[in-house]
C-alpha positions in Angstrom: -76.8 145.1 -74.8 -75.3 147.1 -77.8 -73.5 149.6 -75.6 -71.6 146.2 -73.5 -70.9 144.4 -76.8 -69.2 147.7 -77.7 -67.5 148.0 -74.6 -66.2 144.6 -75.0 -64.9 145.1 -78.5 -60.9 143.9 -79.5 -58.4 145.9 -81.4 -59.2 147.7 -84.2 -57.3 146.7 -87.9 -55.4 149.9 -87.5 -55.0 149.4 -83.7 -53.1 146.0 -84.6 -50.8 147.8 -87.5 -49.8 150.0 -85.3 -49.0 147.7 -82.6 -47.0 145.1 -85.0 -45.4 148.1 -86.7 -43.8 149.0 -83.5 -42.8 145.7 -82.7 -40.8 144.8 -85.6 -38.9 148.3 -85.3 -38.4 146.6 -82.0 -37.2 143.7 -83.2 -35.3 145.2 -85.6 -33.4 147.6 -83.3 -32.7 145.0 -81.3 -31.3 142.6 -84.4 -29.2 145.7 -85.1 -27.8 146.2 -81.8 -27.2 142.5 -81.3 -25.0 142.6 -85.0 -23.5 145.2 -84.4 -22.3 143.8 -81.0 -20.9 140.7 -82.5 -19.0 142.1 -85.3 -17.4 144.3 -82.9 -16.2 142.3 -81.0 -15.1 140.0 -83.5 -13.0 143.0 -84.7 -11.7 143.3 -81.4 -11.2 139.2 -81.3 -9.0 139.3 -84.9 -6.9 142.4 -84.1 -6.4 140.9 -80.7 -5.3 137.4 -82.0 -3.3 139.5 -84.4 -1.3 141.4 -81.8 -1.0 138.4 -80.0 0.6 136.7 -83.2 3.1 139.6 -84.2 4.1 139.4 -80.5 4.9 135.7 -80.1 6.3 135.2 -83.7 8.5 138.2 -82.5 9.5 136.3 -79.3 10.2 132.9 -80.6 12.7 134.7 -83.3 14.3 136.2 -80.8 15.4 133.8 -78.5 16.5 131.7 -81.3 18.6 134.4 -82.8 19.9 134.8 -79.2 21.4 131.1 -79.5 23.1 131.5 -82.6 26.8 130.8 -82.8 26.5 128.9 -78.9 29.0 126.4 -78.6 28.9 124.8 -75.1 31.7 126.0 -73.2 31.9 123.2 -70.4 33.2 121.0 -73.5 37.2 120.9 -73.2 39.3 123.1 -75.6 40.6 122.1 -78.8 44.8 122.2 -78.9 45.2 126.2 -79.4 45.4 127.5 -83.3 46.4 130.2 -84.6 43.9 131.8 -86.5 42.0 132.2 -83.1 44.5 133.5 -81.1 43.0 135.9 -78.3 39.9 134.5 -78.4 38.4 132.5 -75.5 35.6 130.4 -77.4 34.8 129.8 -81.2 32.4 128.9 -83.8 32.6 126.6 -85.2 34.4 124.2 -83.8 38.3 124.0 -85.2 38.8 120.5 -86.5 42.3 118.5 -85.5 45.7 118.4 -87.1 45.6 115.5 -88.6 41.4 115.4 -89.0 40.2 113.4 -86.5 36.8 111.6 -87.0 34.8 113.3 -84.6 36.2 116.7 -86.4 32.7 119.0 -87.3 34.6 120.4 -90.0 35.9 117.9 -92.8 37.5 120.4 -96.0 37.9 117.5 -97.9 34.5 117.5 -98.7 34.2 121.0 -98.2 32.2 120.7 -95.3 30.4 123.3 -93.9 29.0 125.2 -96.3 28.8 129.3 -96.4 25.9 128.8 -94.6 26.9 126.8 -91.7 30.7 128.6 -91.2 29.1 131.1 -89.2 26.4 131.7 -86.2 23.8 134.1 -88.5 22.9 133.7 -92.3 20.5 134.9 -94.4 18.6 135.1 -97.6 16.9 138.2 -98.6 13.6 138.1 -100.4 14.1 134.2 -101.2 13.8 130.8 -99.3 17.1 129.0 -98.1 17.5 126.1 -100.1 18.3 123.2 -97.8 19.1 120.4 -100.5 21.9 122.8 -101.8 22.5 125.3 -98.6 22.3 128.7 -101.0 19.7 131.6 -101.5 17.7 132.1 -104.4 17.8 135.5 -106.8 16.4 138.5 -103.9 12.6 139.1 -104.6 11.3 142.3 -103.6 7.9 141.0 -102.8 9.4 137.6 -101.0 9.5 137.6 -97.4 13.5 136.9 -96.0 15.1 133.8 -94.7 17.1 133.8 -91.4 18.9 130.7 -91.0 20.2 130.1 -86.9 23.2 128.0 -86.4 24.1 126.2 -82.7 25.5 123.3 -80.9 24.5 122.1 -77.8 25.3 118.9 -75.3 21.5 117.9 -74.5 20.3 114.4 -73.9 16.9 113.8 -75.7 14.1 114.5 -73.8 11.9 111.6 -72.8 8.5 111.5 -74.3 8.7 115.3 -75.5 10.1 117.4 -78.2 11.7 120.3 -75.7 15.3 121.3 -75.5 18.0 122.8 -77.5 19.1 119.6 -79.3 15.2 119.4 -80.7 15.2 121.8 -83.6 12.1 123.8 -84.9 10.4 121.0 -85.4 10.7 119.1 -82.5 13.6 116.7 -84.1 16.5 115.6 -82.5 19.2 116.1 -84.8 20.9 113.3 -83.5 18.5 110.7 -83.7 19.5 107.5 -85.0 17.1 107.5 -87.9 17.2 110.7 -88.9 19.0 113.9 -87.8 22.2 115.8 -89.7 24.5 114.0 -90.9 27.7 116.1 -89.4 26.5 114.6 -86.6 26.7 111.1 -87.0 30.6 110.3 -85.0 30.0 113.2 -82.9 26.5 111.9 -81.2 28.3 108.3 -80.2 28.7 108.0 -76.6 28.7 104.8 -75.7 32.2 103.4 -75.2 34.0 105.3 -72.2 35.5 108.5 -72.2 37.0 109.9 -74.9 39.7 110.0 -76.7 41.1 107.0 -75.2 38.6 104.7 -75.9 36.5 105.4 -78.8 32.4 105.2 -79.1 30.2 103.1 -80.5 26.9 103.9 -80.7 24.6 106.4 -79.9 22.6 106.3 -76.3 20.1 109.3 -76.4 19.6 109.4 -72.6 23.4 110.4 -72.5 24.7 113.5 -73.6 26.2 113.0 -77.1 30.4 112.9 -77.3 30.9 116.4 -78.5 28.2 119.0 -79.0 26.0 118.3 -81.2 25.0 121.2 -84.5 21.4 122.3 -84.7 20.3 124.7 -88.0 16.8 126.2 -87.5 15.8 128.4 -91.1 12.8 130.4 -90.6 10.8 132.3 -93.6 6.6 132.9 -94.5 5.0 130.2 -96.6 1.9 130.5 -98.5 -0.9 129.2 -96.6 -4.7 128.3 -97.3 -7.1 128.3 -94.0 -10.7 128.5 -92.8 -11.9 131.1 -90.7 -15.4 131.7 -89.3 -16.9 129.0 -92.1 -14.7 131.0 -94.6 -11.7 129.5 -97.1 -8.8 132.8 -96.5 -5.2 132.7 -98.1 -2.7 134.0 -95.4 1.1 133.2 -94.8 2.4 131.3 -91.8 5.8 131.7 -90.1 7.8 128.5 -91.3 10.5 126.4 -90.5 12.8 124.0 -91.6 14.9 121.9 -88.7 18.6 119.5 -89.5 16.6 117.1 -87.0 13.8 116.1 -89.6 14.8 117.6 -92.8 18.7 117.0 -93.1 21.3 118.5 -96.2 19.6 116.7 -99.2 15.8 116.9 -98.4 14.1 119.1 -101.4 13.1 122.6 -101.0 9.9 122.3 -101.1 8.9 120.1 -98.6 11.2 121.2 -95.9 9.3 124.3 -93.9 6.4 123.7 -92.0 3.9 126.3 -91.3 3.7 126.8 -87.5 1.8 130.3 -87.1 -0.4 131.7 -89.8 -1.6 135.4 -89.6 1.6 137.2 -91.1 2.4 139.2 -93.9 5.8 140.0 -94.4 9.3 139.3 -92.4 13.1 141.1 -92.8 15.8 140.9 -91.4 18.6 143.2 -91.7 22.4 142.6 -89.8 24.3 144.8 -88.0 27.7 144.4 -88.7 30.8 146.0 -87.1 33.8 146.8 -88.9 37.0 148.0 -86.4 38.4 146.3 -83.8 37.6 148.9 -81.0 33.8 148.3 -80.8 31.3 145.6 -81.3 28.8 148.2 -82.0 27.1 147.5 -85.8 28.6 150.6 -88.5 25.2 149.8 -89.6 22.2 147.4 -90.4 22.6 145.7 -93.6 20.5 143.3 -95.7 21.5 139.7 -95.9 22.6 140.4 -100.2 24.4 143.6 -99.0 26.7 140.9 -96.2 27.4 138.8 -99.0 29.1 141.6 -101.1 31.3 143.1 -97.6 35.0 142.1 -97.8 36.4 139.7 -95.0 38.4 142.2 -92.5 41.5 141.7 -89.9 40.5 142.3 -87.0 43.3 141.8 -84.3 45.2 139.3 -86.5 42.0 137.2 -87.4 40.1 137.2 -90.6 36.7 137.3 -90.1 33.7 137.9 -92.8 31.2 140.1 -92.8 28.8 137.0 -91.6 31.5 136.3 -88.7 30.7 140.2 -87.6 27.0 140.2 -87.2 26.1 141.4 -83.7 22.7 142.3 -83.9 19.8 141.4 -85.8 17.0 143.4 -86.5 13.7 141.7 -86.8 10.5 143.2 -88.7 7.2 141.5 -88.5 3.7 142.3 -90.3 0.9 140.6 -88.8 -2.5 140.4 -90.6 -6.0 140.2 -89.4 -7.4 136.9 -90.3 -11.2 136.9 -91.3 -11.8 140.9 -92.5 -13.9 143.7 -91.4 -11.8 144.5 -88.5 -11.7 147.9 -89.7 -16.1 149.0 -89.2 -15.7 152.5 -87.9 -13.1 153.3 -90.4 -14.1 156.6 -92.3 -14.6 156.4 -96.1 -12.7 159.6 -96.6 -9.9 158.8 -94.1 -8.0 155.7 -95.2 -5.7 153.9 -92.4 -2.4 153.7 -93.0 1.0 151.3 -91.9 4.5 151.3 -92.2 5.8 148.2 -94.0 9.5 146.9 -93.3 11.1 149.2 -95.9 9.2 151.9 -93.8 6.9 152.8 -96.5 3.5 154.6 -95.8 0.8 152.3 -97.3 -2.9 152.1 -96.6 -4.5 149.6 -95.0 -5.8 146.4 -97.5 -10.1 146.7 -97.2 -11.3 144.9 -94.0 -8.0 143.7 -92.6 -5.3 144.7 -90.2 -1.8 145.5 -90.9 0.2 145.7 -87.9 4.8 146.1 -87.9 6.5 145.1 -85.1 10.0 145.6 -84.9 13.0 144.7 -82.3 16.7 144.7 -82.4 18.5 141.4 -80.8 21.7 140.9 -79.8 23.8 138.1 -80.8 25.7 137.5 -77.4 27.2 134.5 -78.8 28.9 136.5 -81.1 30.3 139.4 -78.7 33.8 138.0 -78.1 36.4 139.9 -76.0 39.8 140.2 -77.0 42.5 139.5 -74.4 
């Protein structure tokens, strides 16, 4: 009987130690693995969003900037002038001799502004002031205003906010309760065919009288998000429409965040200076436009602002959440290239990433004849 009761016996206390012992490293290697797992692919998740971020911020800019100075051209000509002799389209659009009502332009009220006289403008280091139409004093550490000027003949769309005459907001700047002023006689187009019988009232299903001006002003505003259960400051991409937010509306509630994630956008101008190439002489920062001198160029006086061409675009998207960064080696800091192409190293657990393209302003590539 004792030697089968001692056959039969369990696990000894050490037995079971040893047994739990190599469970939990088990357990725990397993735990480890599984971490380790997730917060590498969350890494991979945050730079990914970010790449996808820099990418389609860098997109919409660009086909916006690529609609600056458009002025429909199945519109019939103005009587010929002057000052655009040569020139087979123009912006903006010349006003009458005497001013007629419809006119874009009115100088007796000094209408447009700086701002508005040409296709491109810009602030650097400052936000575009849309009560007043100026930039603020250039901050080196402010992100830069780009400010995209356009007409266009486009009915309102039914039941969505697509189309050119929608600005970056998805307001038509010629609604009837809202939208830019300028464009108050010019969006009537109910009461025949112009100019022989004039127009009443606005019907938005028609294409408005005479094209229609649409001002989109795009900067970074500060913004305050959650993330994984987590309060994170960013900055968005933000923008600031004539549709909603006409001349007048204060500063600081006219730009809207529409894509968080960045940290820092330039812009710099390419402007040409002779009459026997379009080509830029160089890229230029919007303060450095202001202060070049209006040139001739084949009998017409155009400003520096009136010679933009091109537009290059620098973006820095940032990783939203941290420790995107895990295999990084203490020793070894990352490093980026900001917009003034300074080395820096990369800020602890996020993602700096520059992305930067040059667009053309074809609007603003007239030929000479």
């Amino acid at each position: 009987m004792r030697k089968i009761i001692k056959r039969q016996a369990g696990l000894t206390l050490i037995e079971l130690l040893v047994a739990m012992t190599i469970s939990m490293v088990i357990v725990v290697a397993a735990a480890y693995v599984y971490l380790a797992s997730r917060e590498s692919q969350r890494a991979i998740d945050r730079n990914s969003t970010s790449r996808e971020t820099g990418a389609y911020v860098m997109q919409l800019l660009g086909r916006e900037i690529m609609n600056a100075g458009f002025y429909p051209a199945t519109v019939a000509p103005f009587p010929p002038d002057a000052t655009q002799q040569g020139m087979y389209d123009t912006y903006p659009p010349l006003p009458y001799d005497p001013r007629a009502i419809t006119d874009w332009q009115n100088p007796a009220t000094n209408w447009p502004p700086t701002a508005f006289k040409s296709g491109i403008y810009g602030c650097s280091g400052g936000r575009f002031n849309v009560a007043d139409s100026t930039c603020p004093t250039a901050s080196a550490t402010a992100a830069d205003t780009i400010v995209i000027n356009y007409f266009t003949s486009d009915t309102k769309p039914m039941g969505t906010s697509t189309g050119r005459r929608m600005d970056c907001t998805g307001a038509d700047v010629a609604s009837q309760t809202g939208g830019d002023p300028s464009n108050i006689e010019r969006k009537k187009n109910t009461g025949g065919a112009p100019p022989t019988t004039p127009h009443t009232t606005p019907n938005p299903a028609l294409p408005p009288q005479l094209p229609v001006f649409v001002s989109n002003r795009f900067t970074l505003s500060a913004l305050k998000m959650s993330v994984d259960q987590q309060d994170i400051n960013t900055q968005s991409l933000a923008c600031s429409g004539n549709g909603k937010s006409p001349h007048g509306t204060p500063d600081s509630t006219a730009y809207q965040p529409i894509m968080p994630g960045l940290e820092d956008l330039k812009f710099t101008y390419g402007v040409y200076d002779s009459a026997d190439t379009l080509t830029p002489a160089r890229f230029y920062t919007a303060t450095e436009v202001n202060s070049l001198p209006t040139l001739d160029i084949n009998g017409v006086s155009l400003t520096a602002w009136q010679r933009v061409t091109a537009v290059r675009v620098c973006v820095l998207a940032r990783t939203l959440g941290g420790n995107t960064r895990i295999a990084d080696k203490t020793a070894s800091p990352r490093k980026y290239l900001d917009c003034s192409d300074t080395s820096k190293n990369q800020p602890a657990g996020d993602t700096i990433t520059r992305y930067v393209e040059v667009f053309g302003l074809r609007n603003g590539l007239k030929q000479y004849y």
